[in-house]
KEKE-3310 file (N, C-alpha, C; in steps of 0.2 Angstrom, whole numbers, plus 5000, padded with zeros to 4 digits):
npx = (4927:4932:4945:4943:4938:4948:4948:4948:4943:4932:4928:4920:4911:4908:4899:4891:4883:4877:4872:4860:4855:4847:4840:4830:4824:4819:4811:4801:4792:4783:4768:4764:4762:4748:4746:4743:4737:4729:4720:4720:4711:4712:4725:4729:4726:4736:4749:4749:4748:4760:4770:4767:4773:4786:4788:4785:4798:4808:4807:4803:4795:4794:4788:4776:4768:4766:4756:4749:4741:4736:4728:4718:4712:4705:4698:4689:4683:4673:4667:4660:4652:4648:4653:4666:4675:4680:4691:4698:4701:4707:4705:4689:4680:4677:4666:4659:4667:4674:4678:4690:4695:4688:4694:4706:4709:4704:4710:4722:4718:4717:4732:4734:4730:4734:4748:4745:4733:4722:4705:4698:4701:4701:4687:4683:4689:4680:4667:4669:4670:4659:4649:4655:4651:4635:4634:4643:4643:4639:4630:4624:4636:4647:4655:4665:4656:4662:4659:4647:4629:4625:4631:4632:4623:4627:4631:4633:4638:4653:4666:4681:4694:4709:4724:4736:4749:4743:4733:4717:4701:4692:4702:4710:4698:4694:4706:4706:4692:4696:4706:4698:4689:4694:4699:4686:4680:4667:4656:4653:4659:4670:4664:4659:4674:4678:4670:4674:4686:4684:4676:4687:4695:4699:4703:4712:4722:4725:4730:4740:4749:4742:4735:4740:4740:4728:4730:4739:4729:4723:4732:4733:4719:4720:4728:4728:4730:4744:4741:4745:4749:4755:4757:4758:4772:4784:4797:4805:4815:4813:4801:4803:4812:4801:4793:4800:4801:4800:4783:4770:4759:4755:4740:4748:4745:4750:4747:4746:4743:4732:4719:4717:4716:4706:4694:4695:4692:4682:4679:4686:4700:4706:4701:4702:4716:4728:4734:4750:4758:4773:4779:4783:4773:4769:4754:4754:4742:4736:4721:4712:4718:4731:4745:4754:4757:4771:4788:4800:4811:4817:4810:4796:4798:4800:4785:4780)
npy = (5217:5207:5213:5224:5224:5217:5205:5185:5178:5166:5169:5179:5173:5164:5174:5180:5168:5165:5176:5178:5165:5170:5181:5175:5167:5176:5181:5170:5171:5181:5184:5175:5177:5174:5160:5158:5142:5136:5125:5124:5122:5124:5127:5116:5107:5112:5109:5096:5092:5096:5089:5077:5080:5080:5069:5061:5064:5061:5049:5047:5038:5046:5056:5055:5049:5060:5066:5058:5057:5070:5071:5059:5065:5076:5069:5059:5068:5075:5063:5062:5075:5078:5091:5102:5111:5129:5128:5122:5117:5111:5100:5103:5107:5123:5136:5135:5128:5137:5141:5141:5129:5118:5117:5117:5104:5093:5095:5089:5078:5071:5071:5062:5050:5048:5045:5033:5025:5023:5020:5026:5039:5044:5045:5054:5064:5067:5067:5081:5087:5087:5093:5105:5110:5109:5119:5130:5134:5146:5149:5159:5167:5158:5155:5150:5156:5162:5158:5144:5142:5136:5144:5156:5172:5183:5202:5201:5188:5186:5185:5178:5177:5180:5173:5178:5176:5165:5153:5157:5151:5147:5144:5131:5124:5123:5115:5103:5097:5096:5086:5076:5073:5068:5055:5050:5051:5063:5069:5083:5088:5093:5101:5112:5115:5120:5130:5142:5142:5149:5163:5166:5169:5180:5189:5183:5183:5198:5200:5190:5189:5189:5178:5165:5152:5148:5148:5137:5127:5129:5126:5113:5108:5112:5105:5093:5080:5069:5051:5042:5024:5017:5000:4991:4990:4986:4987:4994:5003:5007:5012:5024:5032:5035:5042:5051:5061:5075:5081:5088:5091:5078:5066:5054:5039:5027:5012:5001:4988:4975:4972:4987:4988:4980:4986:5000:4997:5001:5013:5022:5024:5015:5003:4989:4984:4974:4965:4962:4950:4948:4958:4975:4986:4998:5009:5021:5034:5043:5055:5045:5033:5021:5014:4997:4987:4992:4989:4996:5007:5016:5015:5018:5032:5035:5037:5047)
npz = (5129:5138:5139:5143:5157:5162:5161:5156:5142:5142:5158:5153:5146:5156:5166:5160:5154:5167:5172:5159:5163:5178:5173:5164:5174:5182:5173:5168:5181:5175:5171:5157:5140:5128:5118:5104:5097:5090:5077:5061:5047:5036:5034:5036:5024:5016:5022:5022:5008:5008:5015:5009:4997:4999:5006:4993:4985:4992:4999:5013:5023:5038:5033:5028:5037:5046:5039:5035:5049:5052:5040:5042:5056:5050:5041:5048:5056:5050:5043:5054:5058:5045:5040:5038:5049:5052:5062:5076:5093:5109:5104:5099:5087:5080:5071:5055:5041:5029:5010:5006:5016:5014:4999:4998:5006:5002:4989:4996:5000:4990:4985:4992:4990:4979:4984:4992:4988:4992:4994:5004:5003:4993:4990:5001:4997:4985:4993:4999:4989:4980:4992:4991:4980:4980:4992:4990:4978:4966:4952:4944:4943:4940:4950:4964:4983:4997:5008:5015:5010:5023:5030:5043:5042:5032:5028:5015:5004:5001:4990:4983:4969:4966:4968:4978:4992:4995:4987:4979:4983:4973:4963:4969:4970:4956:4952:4960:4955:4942:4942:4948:4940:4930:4936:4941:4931:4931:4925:4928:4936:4927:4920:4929:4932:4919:4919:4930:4924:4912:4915:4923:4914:4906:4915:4920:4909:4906:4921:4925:4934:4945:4944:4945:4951:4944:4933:4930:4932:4921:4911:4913:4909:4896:4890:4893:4905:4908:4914:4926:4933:4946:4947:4960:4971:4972:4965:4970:4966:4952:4954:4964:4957:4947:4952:4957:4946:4939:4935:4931:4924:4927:4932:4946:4951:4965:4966:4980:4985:4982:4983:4984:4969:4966:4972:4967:4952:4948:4943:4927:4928:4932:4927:4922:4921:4927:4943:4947:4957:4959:4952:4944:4937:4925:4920:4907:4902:4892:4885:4883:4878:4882:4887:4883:4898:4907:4910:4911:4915:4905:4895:4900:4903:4887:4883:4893)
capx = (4924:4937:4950:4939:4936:4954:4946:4947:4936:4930:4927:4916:4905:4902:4897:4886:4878:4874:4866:4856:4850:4844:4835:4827:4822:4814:4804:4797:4788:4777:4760:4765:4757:4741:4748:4739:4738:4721:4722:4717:4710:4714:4733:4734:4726:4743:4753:4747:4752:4769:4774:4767:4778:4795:4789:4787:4805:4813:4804:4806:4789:4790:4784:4769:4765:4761:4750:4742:4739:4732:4721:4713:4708:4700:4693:4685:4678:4669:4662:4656:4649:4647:4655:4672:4675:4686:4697:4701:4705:4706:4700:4684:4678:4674:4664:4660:4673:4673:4679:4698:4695:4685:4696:4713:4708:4701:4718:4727:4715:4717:4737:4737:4727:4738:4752:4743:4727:4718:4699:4694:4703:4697:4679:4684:4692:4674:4662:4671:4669:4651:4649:4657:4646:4629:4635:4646:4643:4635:4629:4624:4642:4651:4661:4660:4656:4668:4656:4642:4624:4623:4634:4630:4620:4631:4627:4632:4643:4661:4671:4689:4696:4715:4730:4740:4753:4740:4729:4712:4699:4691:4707:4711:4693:4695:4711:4701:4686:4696:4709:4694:4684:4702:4700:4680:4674:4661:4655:4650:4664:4673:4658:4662:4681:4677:4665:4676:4692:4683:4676:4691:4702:4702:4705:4718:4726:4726:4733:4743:4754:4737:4730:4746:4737:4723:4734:4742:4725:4721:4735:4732:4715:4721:4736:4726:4732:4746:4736:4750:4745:4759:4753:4764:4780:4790:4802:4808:4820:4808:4794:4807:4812:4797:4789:4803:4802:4794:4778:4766:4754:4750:4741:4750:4742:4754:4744:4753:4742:4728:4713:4714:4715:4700:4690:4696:4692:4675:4685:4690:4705:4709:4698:4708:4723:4729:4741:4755:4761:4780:4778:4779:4769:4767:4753:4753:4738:4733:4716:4709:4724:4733:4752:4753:4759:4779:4789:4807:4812:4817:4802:4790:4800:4797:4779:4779)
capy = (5217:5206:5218:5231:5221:5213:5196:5182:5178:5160:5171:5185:5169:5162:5179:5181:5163:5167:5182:5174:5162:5174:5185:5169:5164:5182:5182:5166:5173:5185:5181:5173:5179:5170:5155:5156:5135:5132:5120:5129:5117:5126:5129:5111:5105:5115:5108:5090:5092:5099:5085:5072:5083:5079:5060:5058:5066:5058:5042:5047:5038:5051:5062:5051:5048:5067:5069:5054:5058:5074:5071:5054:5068:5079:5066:5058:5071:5076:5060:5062:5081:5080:5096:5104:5116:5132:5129:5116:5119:5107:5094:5105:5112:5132:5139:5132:5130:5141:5138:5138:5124:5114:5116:5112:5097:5090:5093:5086:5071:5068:5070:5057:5045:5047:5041:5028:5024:5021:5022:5033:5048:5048:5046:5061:5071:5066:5070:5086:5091:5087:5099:5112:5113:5110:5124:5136:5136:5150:5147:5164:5170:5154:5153:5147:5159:5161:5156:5139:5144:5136:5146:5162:5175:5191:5207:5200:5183:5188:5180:5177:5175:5182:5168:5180:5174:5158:5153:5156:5144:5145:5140:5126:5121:5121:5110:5098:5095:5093:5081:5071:5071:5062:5049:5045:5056:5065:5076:5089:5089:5094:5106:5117:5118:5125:5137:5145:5144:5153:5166:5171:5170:5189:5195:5180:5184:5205:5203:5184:5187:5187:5170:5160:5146:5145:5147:5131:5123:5131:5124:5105:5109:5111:5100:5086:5077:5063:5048:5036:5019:5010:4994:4987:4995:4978:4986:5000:5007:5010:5019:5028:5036:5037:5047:5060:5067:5084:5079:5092:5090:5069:5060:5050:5035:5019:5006:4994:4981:4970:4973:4993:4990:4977:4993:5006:4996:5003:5021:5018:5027:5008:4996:4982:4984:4968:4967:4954:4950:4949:4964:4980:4987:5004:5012:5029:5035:5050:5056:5038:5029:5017:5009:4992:4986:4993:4988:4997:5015:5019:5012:5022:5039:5038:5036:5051)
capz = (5135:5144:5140:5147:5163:5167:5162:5152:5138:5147:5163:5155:5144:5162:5169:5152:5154:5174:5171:5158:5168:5183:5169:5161:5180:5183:5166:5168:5185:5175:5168:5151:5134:5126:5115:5097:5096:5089:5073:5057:5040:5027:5034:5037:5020:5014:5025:5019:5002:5008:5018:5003:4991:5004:5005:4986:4983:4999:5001:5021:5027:5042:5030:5026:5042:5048:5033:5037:5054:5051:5036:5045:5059:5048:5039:5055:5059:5042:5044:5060:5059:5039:5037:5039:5054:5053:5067:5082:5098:5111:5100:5099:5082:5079:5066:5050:5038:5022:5003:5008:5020:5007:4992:5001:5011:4996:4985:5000:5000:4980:4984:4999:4989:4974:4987:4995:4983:4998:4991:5008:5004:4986:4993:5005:4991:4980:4996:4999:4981:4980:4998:4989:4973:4984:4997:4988:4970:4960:4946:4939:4941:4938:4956:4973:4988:5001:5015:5010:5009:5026:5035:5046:5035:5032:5023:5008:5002:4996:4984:4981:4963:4966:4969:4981:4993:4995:4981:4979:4985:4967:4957:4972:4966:4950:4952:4963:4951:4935:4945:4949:4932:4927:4939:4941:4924:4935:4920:4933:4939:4920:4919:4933:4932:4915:4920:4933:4920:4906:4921:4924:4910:4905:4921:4921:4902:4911:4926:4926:4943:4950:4944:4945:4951:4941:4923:4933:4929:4914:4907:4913:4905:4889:4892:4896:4912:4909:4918:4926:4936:4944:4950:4964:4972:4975:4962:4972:4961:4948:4956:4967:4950:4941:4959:4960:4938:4939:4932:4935:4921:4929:4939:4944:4958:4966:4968:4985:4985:4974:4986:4983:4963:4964:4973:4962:4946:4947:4938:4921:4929:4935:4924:4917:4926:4932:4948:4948:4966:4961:4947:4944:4930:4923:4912:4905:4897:4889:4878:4882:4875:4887:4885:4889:4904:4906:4916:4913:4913:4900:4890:4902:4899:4883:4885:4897)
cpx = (4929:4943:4950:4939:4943:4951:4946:4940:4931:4924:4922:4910:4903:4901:4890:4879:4874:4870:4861:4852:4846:4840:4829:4822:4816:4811:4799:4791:4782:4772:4763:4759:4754:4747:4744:4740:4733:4723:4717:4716:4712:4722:4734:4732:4734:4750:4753:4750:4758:4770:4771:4772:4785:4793:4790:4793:4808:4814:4805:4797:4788:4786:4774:4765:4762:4756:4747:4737:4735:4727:4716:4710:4705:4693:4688:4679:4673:4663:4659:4651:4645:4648:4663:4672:4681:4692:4694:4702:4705:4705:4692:4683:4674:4675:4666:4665:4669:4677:4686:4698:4695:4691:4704:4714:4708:4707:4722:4724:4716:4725:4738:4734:4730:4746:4752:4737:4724:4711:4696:4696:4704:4690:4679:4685:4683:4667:4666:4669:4661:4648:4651:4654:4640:4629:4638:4645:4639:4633:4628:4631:4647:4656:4657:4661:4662:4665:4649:4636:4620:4626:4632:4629:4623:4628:4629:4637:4649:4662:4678:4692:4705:4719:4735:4748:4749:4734:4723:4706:4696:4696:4710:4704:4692:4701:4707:4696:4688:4702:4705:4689:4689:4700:4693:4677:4667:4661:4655:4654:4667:4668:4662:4667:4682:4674:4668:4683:4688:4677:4679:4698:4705:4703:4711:4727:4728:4735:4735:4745:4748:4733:4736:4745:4732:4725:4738:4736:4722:4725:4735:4724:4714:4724:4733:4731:4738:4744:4744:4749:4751:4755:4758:4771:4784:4794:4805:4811:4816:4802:4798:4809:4807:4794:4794:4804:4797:4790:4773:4760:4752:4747:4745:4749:4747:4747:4748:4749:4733:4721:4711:4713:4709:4694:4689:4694:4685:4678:4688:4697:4711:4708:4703:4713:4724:4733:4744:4759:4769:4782:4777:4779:4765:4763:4752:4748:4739:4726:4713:4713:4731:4739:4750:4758:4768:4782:4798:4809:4811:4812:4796:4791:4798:4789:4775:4778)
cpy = (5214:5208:5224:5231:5218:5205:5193:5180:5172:5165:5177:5178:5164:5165:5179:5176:5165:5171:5183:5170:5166:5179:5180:5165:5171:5184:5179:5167:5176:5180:5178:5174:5173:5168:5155:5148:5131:5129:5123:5121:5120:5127:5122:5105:5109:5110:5100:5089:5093:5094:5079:5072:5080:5070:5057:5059:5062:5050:5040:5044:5043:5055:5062:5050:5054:5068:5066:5055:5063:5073:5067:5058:5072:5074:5059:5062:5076:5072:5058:5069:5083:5088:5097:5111:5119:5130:5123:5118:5114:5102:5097:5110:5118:5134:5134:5133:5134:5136:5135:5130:5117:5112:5114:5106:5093:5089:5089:5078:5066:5066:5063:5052:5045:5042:5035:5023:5019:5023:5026:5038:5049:5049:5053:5065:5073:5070:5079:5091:5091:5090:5105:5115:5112:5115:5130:5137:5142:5152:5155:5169:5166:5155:5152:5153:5157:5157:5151:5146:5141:5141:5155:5168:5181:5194:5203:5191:5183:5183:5181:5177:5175:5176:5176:5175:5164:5159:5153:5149:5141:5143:5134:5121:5118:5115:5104:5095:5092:5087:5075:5069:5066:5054:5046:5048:5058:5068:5082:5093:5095:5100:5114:5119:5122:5132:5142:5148:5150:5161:5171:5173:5174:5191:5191:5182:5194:5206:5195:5183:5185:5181:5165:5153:5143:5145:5139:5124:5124:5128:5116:5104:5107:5104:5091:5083:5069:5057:5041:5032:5016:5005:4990:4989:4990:4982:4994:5006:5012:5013:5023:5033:5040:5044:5051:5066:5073:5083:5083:5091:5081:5071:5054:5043:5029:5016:5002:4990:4979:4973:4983:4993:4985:4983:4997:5004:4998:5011:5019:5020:5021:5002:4995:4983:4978:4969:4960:4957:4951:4955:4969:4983:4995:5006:5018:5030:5042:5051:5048:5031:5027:5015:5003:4991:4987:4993:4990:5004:5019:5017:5017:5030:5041:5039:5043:5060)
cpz = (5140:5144:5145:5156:5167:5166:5155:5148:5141:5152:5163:5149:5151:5165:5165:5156:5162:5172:5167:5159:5172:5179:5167:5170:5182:5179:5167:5175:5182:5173:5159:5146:5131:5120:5109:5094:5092:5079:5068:5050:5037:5026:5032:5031:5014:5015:5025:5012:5002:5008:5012:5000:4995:5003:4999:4984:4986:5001:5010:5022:5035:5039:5028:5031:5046:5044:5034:5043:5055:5046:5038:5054:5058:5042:5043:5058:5054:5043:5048:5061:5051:5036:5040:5043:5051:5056:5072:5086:5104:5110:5097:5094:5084:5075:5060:5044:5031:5015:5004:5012:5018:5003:4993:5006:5006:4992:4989:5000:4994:4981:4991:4996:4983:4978:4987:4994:4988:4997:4997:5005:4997:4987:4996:5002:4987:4986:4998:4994:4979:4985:4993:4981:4976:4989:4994:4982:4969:4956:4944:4939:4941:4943:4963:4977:4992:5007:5009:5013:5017:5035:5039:5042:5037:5028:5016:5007:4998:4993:4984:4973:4965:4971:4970:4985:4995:4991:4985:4979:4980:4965:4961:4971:4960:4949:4953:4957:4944:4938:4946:4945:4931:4930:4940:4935:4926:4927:4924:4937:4934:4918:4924:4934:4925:4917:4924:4929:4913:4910:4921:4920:4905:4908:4921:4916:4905:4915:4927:4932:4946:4951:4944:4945:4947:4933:4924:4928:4923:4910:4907:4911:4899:4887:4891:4900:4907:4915:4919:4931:4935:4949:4954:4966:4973:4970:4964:4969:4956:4952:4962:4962:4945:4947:4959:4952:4942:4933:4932:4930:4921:4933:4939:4951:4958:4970:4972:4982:4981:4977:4986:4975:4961:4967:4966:4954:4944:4940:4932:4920:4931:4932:4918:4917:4930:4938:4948:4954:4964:4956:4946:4939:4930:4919:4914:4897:4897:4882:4876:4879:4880:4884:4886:4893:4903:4912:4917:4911:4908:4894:4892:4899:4892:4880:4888:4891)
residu = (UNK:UNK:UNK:UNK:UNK:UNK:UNK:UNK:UNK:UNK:UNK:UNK:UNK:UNK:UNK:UNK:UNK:UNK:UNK:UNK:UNK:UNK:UNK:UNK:UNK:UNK:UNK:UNK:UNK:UNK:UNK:UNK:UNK:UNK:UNK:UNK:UNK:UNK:UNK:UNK:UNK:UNK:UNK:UNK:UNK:UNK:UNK:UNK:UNK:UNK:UNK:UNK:UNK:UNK:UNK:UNK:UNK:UNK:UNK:UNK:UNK:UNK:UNK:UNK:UNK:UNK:UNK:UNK:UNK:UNK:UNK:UNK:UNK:UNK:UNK:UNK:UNK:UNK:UNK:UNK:UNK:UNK:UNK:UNK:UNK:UNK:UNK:UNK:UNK:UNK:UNK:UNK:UNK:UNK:UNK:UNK:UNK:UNK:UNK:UNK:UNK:UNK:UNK:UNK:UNK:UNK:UNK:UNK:UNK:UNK:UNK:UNK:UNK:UNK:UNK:UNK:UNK:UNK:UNK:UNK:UNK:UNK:UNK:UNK:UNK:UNK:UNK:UNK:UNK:UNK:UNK:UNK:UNK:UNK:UNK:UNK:UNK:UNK:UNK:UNK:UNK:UNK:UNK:UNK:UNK:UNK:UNK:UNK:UNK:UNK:UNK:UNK:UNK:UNK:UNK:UNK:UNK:UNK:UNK:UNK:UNK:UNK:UNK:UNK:UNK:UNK:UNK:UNK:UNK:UNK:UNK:UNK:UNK:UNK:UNK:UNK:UNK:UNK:UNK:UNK:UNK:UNK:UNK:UNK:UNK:UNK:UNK:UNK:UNK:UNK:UNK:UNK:UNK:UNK:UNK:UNK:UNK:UNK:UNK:UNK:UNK:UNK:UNK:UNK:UNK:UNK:UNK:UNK:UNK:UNK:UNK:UNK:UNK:UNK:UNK:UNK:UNK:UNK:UNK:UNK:UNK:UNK:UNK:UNK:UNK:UNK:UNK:UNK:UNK:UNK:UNK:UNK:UNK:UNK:UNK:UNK:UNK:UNK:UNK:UNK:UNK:UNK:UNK:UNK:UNK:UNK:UNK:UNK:UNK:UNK:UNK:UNK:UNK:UNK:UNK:UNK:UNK:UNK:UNK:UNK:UNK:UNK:UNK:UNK:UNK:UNK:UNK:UNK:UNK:UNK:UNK:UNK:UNK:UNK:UNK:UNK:UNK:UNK:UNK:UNK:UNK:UNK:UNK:UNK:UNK:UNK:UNK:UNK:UNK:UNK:UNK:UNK:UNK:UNK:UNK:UNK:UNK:UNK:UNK:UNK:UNK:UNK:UNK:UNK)
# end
């Protein structure tokens, strides 16, 4: 082009940038297109989990603090409305949430409290879960409804089972439920998560691409859950390492401080765990069967 014109290349990127500008000046005159901005739960129970997953690897507390920030405003407003709204907009809930809503808030709540073992946002994770088996369950076909038993009456009440490009809100259930049998041994919990695995586990064993999620839980099922409790982060190093193995079949909860594991010891997930202030102390259970207290890498790995 500045061959074409007699000009230098300079001389035709500051014709470019100008005319630019004056196009950029005469657009911003029209009417500007509607802003799709309204605040969706089910995306940002996703989107909680993400950023956990980035803090547990990174150890960037930014990461920490968006998750927080967002889960402590849906769980505000739980327990102020005692339900979970579809969508947000100005601050102002619309329509009642459905199973998606539910069943990834609740996973995001279980991962934020594995973080931070902060007994609200397993109590959130716990009233969440008990919503969604008084509202969605049904029982004579072993899964939850898309929509509660309290929400606006349609011809009929769909179901979901398929883990597409975003899982289904039964196999994000089923996660949830047997996650939290682990940690408080709800029976009913461990009830239900079976009942929806053995449900779907010939359309699962069929067609696998399409439960991809739910053979996730099927396999920590069987697998039984590696149950890992470090008690006190003062030894950075080590629980900076133990929090980034790819552990998928744990829980795995830090305990910071002494006043969340005097709470928590009500769970046999936490009883008889002591916390020493300058100490950091790892157990790994599994099938009822506890280490004791470890407190050096390579001792815990082999454990794992």
């Amino acid at each position: 082009m500045a061959f074409k014109f007699g000009k230098n290349e300079a001389e035709i990127q500051n014709i470019i940038s100008k005319c630019s500008d004056k196009l950029l000046e005469v657009r911003n005159k029209r009417e500007q297109p509607g802003k799709d901005d309204k605040v969706i739960t089910s995306w940002n129970g996703l989107m909680i989990s993400a950023f956990l997953s980035g803090y547990r690897i990174t150890d960037n507390s930014k990461y920490l603090d968006v998750a927080k920030k967002s889960i402590d405003f849906f769980e505000s407003n739980f327990e102020k409305n005692h339900i979970l709204h579809r969508t947000f907009k100005n601050g102002k809930p619309k329509l009642n949430g459905y199973l998606d809503d539910y069943a990834y808030m609740a996973n995001a709540s279980i991962d934020m409290f594995e973080n931070t073992s902060d007994p609200k946002y397993l109590l959130f994770a716990i009233n969440l879960a008990n919503y969604l088996i008084t509202h969605f369950w049904d029982d004579s076909s072993n899964g939850f409804f898309f929509t509660a038993d309290n929400h606006e009456k349609l011809i009929m009440r769909p179901k979901n089972n398929y883990d597409l490009s975003m899982p289904s809100g039964n196999s994000v259930a089923a996660n949830v439920l047997l996650r939290l049998h682990h940690i408080t041994q709800n029976k009913q919990f461990l009830e239900i998560t079976k009942k929806i695995i053995e449900s779907q586990a010939t359309s699962a064993a069929e067609n696998p691409f399409a439960f991809g999620y739910l053979l996730n839980v099927l396999y920590l099922y069987y697998q039984k859950p590696t149950e890992i409790t470090i008690i006190n982060d003062k030894n950075f190093e080590l629980v900076s390492s133990l929090r980034k193995k790819f552990l998928p079949e744990s829980i795995m909860v830090l305990v910071k401080n002494e006043k969340d594991l005097a709470t928590l010891s009500k769970y046999s997930f936490f009883s008889g765990k002591e916390f020493q202030q300058n100490k950091t102390n790892v157990f790994v259970c599994k099938n009822f069967s506890c280490s004791l207290p470890l407190s050096n890498l390579s001792e815990i790995e082999k454990e794992l």
